[in-house]
ZAMARGU-4260 file (C-alpha; in steps of 0.2 Angstrom, whole numbers, plus 5000, padded with zeros to 4 digits):
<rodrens>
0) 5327/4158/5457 | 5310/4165/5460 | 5298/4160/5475 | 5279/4162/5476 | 5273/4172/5489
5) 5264/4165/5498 | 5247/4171/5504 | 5244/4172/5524 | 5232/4161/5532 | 5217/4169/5543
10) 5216/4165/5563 | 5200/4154/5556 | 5210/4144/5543 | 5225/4143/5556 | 5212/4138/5571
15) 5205/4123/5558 | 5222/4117/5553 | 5228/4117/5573 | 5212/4105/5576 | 5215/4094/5563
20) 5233/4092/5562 | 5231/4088/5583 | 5215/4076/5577 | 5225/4065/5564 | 5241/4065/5577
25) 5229/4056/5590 | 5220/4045/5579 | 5236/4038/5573 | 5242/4036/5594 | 5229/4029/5597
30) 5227/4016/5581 | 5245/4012/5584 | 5242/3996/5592 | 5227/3991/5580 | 5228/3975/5571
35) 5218/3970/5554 | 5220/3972/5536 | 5211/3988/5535 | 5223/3996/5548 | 5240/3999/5538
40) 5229/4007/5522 | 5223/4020/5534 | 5236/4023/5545 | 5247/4027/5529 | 5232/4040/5523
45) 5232/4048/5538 | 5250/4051/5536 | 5249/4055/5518 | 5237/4069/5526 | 5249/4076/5537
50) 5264/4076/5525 | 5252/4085/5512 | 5245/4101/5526 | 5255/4114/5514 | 5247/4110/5500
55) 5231/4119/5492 | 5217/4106/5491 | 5213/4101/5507 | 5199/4087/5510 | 5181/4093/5515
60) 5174/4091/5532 | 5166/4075/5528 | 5180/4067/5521 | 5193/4071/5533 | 5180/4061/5548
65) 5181/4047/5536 | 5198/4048/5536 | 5198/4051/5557 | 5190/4036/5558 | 5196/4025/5547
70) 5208/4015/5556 | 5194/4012/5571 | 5178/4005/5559 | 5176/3988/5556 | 5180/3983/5536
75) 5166/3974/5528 | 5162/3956/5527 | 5162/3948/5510 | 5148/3938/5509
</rodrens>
């Protein structure tokens, strides 16, 4: 059986991962005790997140603050 090399990350690319693996660990301690419909949904992308770090396509920037913040926004009203 054959493996892939694989390709070493740079400091930078380790640094950016550190920070947002420590981000989506707290923003899941600190939804924990949240309550709402909107809650479960983005607790379990967060964790999807962290499951998924060692795979290639990695959100942007942008999406991954959606996804910090998730849990802590208020869901729309339907009107």
């Amino acid at each position: 059986m054959l493996t892939v090399a694989r390709t070493p990350h740079s400091a930078e690319e380790r640094a950016v991962r550190k920070s947002r693996v420590e981000a989506a660990k707290t923003a899941l301690r600190d939804s924990s005790k949240l309550s709402g419909p909107h809650v479960p949904p983005a607790r379990a992308a967060l964790k999807d997140y962290l499951r998924r770090l060692n795979e290639p396509s990695q959100p942007s920037d942008a999406s991954f603050q959606v996804l910090l913040g998730a849990p802590f926004a208020e869901p729309r009203r339907r009107p």
